[in-house]
C-alpha positions as CSV (number, residue, x, y, z in Angstrom):
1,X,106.8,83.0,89.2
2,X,103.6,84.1,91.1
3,X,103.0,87.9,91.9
4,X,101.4,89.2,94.9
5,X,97.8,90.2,93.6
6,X,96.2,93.0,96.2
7,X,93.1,95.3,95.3
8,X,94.4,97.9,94.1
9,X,95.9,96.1,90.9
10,X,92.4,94.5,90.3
11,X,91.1,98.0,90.3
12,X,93.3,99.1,87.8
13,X,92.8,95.7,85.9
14,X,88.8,96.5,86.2
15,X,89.0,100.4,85.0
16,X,91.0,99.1,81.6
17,X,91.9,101.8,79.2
18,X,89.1,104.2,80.8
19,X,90.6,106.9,82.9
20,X,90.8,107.4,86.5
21,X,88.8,110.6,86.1
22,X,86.0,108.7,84.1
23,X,85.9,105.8,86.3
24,X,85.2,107.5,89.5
25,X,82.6,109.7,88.1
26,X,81.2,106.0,86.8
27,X,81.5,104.9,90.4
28,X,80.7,108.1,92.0
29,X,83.6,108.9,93.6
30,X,86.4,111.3,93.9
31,X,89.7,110.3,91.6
32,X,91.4,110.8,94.3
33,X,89.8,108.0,96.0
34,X,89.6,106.1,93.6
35,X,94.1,107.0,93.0
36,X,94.5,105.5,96.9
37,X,92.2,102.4,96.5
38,X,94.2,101.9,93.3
39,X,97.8,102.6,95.0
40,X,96.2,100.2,98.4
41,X,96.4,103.4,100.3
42,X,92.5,102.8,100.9
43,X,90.4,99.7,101.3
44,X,86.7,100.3,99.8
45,X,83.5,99.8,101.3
46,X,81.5,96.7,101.1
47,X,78.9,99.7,99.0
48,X,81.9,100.4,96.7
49,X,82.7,96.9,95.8
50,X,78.9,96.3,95.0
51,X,78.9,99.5,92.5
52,X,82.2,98.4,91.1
53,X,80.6,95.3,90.2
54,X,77.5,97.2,88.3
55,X,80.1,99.3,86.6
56,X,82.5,96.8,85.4
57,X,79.7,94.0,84.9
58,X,81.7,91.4,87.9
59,X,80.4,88.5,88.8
60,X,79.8,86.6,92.0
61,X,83.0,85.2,92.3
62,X,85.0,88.0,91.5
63,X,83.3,89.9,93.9
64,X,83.7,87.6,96.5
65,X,87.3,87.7,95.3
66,X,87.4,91.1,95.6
67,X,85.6,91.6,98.9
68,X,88.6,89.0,100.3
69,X,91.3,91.0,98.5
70,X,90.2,94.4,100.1
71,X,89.6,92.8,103.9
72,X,93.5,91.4,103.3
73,X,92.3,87.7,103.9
74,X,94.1,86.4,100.6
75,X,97.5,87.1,99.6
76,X,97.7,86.0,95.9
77,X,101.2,84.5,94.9
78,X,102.5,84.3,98.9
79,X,103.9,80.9,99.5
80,X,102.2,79.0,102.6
81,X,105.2,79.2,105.3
């Protein structure tokens, strides 16, 4: 069974076992931010994604996978209807 992937679940998959408070002073942000982009109750900035990718060492393509996650173009896991 496929699950619905959004950006705030890679976020959390990114940050790993380092906390949300250490992660946004990483990414020099508030944890509070960083709490709603987590929960999708914020979408980042194009800016954020780039220092998210310096942080957690991302690649290309899973910044371009991120970047289409966060603008809502791709719905992981939602069958074609």
């Amino acid at each position: 069974m496929l699950h619905h992937r959004t950006f705030g679940s890679l976020c959390r998959e990114w940050r790993g076992e380092t906390t949300q408070t250490e992660a946004a002073r990483l990414l020099g942000i508030m944890q509070s931010t960083l709490s709603k982009l987590e929960g999708d109750q914020r979408r980042p900035t194009t800016r954020l994604i780039g220092r998210m990718a310096e942080v957690y060492g991302l690649d290309d393509l899973e910044v371009a996978y991120a970047v289409r996650l966060a603008c809502g173009e791709m719905a992981v896991g939602d069958d074609d209807e």
